[in-house]
C-alpha positions as CSV (number, residue, x, y, z in Angstrom):
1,X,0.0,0.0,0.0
2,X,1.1,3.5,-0.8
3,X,-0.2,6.3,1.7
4,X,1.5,8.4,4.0
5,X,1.7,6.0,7.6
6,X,-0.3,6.5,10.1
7,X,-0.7,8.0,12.8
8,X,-2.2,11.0,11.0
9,X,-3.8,14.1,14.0
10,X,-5.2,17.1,13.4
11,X,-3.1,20.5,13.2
12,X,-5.1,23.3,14.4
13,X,-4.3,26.6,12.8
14,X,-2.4,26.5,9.5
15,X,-2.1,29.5,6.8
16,X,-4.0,32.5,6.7
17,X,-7.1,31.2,8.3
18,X,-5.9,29.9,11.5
19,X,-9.7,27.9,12.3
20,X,-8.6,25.3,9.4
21,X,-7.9,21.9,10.5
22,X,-4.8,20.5,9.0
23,X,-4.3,16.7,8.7
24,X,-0.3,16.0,9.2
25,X,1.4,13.0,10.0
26,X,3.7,13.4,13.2
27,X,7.1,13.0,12.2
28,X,9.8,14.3,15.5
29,X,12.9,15.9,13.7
30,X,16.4,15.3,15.3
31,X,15.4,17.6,18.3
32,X,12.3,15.8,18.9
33,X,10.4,18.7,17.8
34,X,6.9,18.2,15.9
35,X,7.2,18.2,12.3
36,X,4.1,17.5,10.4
37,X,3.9,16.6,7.0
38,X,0.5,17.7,5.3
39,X,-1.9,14.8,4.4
40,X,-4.9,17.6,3.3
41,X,-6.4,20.8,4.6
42,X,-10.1,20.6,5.0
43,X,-12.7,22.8,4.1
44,X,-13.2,26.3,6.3
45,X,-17.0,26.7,4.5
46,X,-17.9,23.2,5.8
47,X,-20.0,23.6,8.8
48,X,-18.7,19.8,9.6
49,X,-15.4,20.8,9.4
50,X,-14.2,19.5,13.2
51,X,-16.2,16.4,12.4
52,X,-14.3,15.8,8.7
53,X,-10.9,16.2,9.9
54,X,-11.3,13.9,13.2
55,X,-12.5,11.0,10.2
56,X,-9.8,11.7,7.9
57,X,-7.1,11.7,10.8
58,X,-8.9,8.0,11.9
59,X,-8.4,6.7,8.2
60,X,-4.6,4.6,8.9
61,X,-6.3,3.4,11.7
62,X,-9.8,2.3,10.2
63,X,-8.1,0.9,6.9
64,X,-6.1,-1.7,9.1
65,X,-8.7,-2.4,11.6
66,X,-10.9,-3.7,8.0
67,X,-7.6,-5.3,6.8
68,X,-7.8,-7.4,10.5
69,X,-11.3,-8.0,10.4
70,X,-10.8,-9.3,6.3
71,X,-8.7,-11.9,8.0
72,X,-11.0,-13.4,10.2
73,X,-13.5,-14.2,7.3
74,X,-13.2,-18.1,7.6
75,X,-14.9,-17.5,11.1
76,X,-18.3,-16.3,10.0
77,X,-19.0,-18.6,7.1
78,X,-22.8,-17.2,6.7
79,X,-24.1,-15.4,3.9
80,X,-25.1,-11.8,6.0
81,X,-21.3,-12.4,7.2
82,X,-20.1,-13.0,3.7
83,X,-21.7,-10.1,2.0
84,X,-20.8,-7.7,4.9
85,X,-16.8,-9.0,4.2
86,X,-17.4,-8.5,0.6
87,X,-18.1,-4.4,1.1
88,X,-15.4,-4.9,3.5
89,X,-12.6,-6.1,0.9
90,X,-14.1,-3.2,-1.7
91,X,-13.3,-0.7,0.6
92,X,-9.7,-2.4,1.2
93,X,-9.5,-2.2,-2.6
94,X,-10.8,1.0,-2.6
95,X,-8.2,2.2,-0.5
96,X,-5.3,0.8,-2.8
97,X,-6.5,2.8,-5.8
98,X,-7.7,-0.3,-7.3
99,X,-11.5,-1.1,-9.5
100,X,-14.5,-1.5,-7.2
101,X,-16.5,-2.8,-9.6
């Protein structure tokens, strides 16, 4: 998989309007200061904007927690259980920048 690792937080304040989340990834420099690489900026006219940046700051973490749960298919050998992994490995696929359909 190519994406930035995890863990990704939220960097309040960034550019001229200083209410803008920032996602970063946390990256200490030699000093063991905070450098944060930018992963994306979210939207400042979104009134869900606190609510869109804590999701896209959760996505390393949600992407591997549905790689896990792909694993334990063979567990839950019922058809609900089957389609429910099946939206499961599209979003995995998803993810990879591969076809979904």
């Amino acid at each position: 998989m190519s994406h930035t690792p995890g863990p990704w937080k939220i960097f309040e304040g960034w550019g001229a309007d200083k209410r803008r989340p920032v996602i970063v990834d946390s990256i200490p420099d030699v000093d063991g200061k905070f450098v944060g690489n930018c992963i994306c900026y979210t939207a400042s006219t979104n009134p869900d904007i606190e609510a869109n940046a804590k999701l896209i700051a959760a996505a390393p973490e949600m992407l591997e927690c549905l790689q896990l749960a792909v694993d334990y298919l063979g567990f839950f050998a019922t058809p609900e259980a089957n389609e429910l992994w099946g939206k499961v490995a599209q979003v995995i696929r998803k993810a990879h920048g591969e076809e979904t359909e």
